[in-house]
C-alpha positions, 0 to 999 in steps of 0.5 A, a space after each residue: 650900693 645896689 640897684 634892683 633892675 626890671 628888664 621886661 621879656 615878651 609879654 608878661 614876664 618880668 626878670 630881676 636882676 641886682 646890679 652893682 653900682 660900685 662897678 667891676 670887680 677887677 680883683 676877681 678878673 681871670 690872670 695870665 697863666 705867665 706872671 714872668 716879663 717876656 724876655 725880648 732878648 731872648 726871642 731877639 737872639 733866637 730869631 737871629 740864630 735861625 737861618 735868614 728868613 725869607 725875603 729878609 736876606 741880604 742882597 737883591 730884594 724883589 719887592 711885590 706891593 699889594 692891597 686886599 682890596 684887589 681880586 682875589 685870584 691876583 692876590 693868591 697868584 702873586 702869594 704864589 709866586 712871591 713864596 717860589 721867588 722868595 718875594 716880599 709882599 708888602 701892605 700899606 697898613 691894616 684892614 680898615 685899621 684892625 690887625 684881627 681883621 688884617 689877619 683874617 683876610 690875608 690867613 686863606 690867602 696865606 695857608 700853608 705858604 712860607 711868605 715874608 710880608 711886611 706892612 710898611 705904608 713908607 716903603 710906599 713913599 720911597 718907590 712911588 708906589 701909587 697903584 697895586 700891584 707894583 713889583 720892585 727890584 731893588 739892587 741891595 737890601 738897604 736903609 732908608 731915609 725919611 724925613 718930612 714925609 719924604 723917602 728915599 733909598 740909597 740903593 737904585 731900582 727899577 719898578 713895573 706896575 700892573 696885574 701881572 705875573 711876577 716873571 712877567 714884571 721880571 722880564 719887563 724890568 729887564 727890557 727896560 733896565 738891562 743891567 739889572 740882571 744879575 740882580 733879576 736872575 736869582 728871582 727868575 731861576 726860582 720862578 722858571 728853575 727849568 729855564 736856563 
C-alpha cells in the first residue's frame, strides 16, 4: 500500500513524493563484498606469530592512566614518552560511550606513534587509580583477580600520580620504593639512553 505525501517547500512550492507504507526493502539493501566467516583463529595465530607487541611483553610493566579529559599537551607528552619507554596507556572507558569518537579524539594524538593502549576501567580498581595521570610500575606482567567489584594483583607495584614526565614518576618510585630498580631501569635507559 502507498501514500501520497505533500511536503511544502518555501512559498508556493508543493512536492509529491509516494512513500511506502510496507517499509524498507530489506532485500535491495547493499551486501558485504566477503560472504566467508572471519576466521578468528586465523588472526589469533597470526597476531602470535608477530614479535611481542609493545607494552604486551612479559616482565616489568610500566603502566600510564590517562583520560582525554586532560590538556592536550599533558596527553601528547605522555604519548610521547609512553611510545620511547614503551609504556602502556591506559583508559577507563570510551568518549561519552561512543568507539568512533574515542577514535576520533585519541587518532592526532596518536599519529604515526607505535603505542599500546588499552581500555580497562579495572585496571582502575586494582591500582586505586583515583586521579589522572597516574603511572604505575608493576614488578611482572600478571593476572588479576576481580570479584564483587574489587581488584587486585598478584604482582607488587609501586605508583605516582601527578601531571609529570614519565622519567619523573620514574625516578620518584625509585625514591620512594629503592627496590624497585631493576624493574624502573629498562623503562629509564629507553627514555634517557644516554644516561648511565
Amino acid at each position: 500500500m502507498w501514500a501520497i505525501k505533500r511536503f511544502f517547500i518555501g512559498v508556493g512550492v508543493l512536492l509529491t513524493a509516494s512513500v511506502g507504507m510496507a517499509g524498507p526493502e530489506l532485500d535491495r539493501l547493499p551486501q558485504p563484498l566477503a560472504q566467508q566467516p572471519l576466521d578468528l583463529e586465523a588472526l589469533a595465530r597470526g597476531y602470535a606469530s608477530t614479535s611481542s607487541p609493545v607494552g604486551l611483553e612479559s616482565g616489568p610493566r610500566l603502566l600510564v592512566f590517562i583520560s582525554l579529559s586532560m590538556p592536550t599537551a599533558s596527553l601528547q607528552r605522555l604519548f610521547d614518552q609512553a611510545e620511547k619507554a614503551q609504556a602502556v596507556l591506559v583508559l577507563r572507558g570510551l568518549a561519552n560511550g561512543s568507539w568512533r569518537e574515542t577514535v576520533d579524539r585519541l587518532q592526532p594524538l596518536i599519529g604515526n606513534r607505535r603505542l599500546a593502549l588499552q581500555i580497562d576501567p579495572l585496571a582502575f580498581d586494582r591500582y586505586s587509580v583515583d586521579l589522572v595521570p597516574t603511572m604505575v610500575l608493576q614488578s611482572t606482567a600478571s593476572a588479576a583477580s576481580c570479584t564483587s567489584g574489587q581488584c587486585s594483583t598478584s604482582s607488587p607495584f609501586v605508583r605516582v600520580a601527578g601531571d609529570v614526565s614519565l622519567d619523573y614518576a620514574l625516578d620518584a618510585m625509585l625514591r620512594t620504593a629503592p627496590s624497585f630498580t631493576t624493574e624502573a631501569e629498562p623503562f629509564r635507559r629507553r627514555l634517557r639512553p644516554s644516561v648511565p
